[in-house]
N, C-alpha and C positions, 0 to 999 in steps of 0.2 A: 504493500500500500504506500510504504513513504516513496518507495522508488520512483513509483506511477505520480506522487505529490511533487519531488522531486522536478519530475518533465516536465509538468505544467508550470511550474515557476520559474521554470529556464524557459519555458517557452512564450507563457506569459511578459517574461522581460524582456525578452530578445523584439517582442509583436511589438511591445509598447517604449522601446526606449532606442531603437535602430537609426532616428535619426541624431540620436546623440554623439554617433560616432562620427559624423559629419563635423558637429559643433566642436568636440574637444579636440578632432585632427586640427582645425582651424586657431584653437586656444593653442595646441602643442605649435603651428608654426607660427603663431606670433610672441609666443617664448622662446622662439629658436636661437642659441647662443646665451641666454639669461642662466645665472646658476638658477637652481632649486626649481625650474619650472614642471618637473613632473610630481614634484613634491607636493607643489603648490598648489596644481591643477588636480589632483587626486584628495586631497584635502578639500578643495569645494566643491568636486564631484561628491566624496561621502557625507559633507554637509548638506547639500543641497539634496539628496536624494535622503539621506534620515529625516529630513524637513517633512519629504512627500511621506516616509513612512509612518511617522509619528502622527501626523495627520490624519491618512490612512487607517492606520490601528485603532487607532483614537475613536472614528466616524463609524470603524466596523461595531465597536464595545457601544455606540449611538451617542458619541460625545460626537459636536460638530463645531469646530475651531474656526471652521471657514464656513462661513454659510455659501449656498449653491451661487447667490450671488453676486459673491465677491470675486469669485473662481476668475469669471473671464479679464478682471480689469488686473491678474499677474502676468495678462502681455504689456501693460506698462513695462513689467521690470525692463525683458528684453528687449524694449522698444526705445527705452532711456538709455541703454546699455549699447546699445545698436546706432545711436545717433552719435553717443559720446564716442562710438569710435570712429564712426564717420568722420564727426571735427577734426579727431586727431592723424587720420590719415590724411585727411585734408593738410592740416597744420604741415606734415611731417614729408607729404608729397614731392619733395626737393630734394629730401636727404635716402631716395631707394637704394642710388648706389652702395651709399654707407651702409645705410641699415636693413640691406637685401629683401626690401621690399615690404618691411613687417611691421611699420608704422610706431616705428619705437615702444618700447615699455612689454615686459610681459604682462601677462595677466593676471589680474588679484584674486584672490584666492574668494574674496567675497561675490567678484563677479561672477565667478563661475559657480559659488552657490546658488547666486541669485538666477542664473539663466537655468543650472537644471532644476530648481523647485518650480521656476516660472514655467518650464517648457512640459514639466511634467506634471503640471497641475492638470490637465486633463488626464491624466495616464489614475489619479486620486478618484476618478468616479468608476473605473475600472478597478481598480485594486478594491476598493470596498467590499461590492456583493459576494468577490471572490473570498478575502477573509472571513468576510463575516460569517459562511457557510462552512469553512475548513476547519474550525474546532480550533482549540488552543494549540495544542498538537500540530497541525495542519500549518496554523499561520507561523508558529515560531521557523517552520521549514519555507516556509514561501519570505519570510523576513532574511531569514540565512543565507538560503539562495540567493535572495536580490544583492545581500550586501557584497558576498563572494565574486560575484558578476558585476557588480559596478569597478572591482580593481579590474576584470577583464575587459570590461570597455575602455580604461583610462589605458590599458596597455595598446587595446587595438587603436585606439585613436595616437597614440604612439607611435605604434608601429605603420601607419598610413601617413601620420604628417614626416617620417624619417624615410619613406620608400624615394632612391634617386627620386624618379617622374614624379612623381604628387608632392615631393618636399619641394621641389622647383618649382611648380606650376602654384603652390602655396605660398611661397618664399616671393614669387611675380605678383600674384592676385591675392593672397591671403588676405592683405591690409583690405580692400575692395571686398573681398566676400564677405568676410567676416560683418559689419557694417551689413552689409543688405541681406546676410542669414538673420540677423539679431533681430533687423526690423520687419524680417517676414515673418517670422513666428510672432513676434511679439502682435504684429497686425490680425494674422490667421486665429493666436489665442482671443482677441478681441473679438474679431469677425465673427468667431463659430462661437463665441460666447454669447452674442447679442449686444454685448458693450456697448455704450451710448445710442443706439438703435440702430445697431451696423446689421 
C-alpha cells in the first residue's frame, strides 16, 4: 500500500510542479559565477514549497490560512518579482559582455520562496482533497515525498541551467526570460484566479 502511496506522490508532484524546472534552471543561470547560489536557490525552493505544504496540511485538518480568495492575487508576488527584474536587466543591459548576459546579482533566497509559494498556490487546491483523504499515515508519505523531490528538482534545474547548449542560450537570454516567465505566471495566476475581474 505505501509503495502504491508512494507513486502517487511522485507523480502527483512531478503533474503539478514540472514547470518549476523551467523557473529554477533560469534562477541557477542568473546565479551563474555567484558563490553559494545552489545553496541559496535550494533554500527558497524548500521555503517556499513548506509554505504551500503547511498551508496545504493545514486546509486538509479544515484550518484555512488562505481563504479561496486571496489564492489568485499570489500572482502579484511573481509579477513584482518579474518587473523588478525587468528594470534590472534593463539597468544592467550594457554590461552583457561583463556579466554574460545575466543581469547582475544572483538571486535571493527570498525571491525564490516567494515565486515557488506564488507559483504553487494553485498546485494548494490540488494537494488538499488528496491529503485530506490519505489518512495521517498516507499524508506524512505524500509530505516526505514532496520534500525528497523538491532537492531533485533544485538538482534538475541544475543540471539544465549547466548543460553547454541551454547554459548558453540562458547565459544570452536568461536576463530577458527570466522577467517575462515571472510576469507570465504571475499574470496567468491572476487571470485563472478571477483577480480584479480578469
Amino acid at each position: 500500500m505505501q509503495l502504491g502511496v508512494i507513486g502517487q506522490a511522485v507523480g502527483l508532484f512531478a503533474v503539478t510542479n514540472i514547470d518549476d524546472i523551467v523557473i529554477l534552471a533560469l534562477f541557477f543561470a542568473q546565479g551563474a559565477g555567484h558563490p553559494n547560489t545552489t545553496r541559496t536557490i535550494a533554500i527558497g525552493q524548500y521555503l517556499g514549497f513548506a509554505g504551500i505544504l503547511v498551508v496545504a496540511v493545514a486546509a486538509a485538518f479544515g484550518a484555512t490560512f488562505l481563504p479561496s480568495q486571496v489564492v489568485p492575487y499570489l500572482g502579484l508576488l511573481p509579477l513584482a518579482l518579474g518587473v523588478k527584474a525587468a528594470v534590472q536587466a534593463w539597468r544592467h543591459r550594457r554590461d552583457e559582455e561583463d556579466d554574460e548576459g545575466t543581469g547582475g546579482g544572483a538571486p535571493a533566497f527570498a525571491a525564490v520562496a516567494a515565486v515557488t509559494f506564488a507559483n504553487g498556490g494553485d498546485n494548494i487546491g490540488v494537494y488538499v482533497p488528496v491529503l485530506a483523504t490519505a489518512g495521517a499515515a498516507g499524508m506524512t508519505v505524500y509530505v516526505v515525498v514532496f520534500l525528497i523531490l523538491v532537492a531533485v528538482w533544485v538538482a534538475a534545474g541544475r543540471f539544465f541551467a549547466t548543460r553547454p547548449i541551454i547554459a548558453r542560450a540562458l547565459s544570452r537570454w536568461g536576463h530577458v526570460v527570466l522577467p517575462v516567465v515571472l510576469i507570465g505566471i504571475g499574470l496567468l495566476i491572476l487571470a485563472e484566479g478571477g483577480a480584479f475581474g480578469l
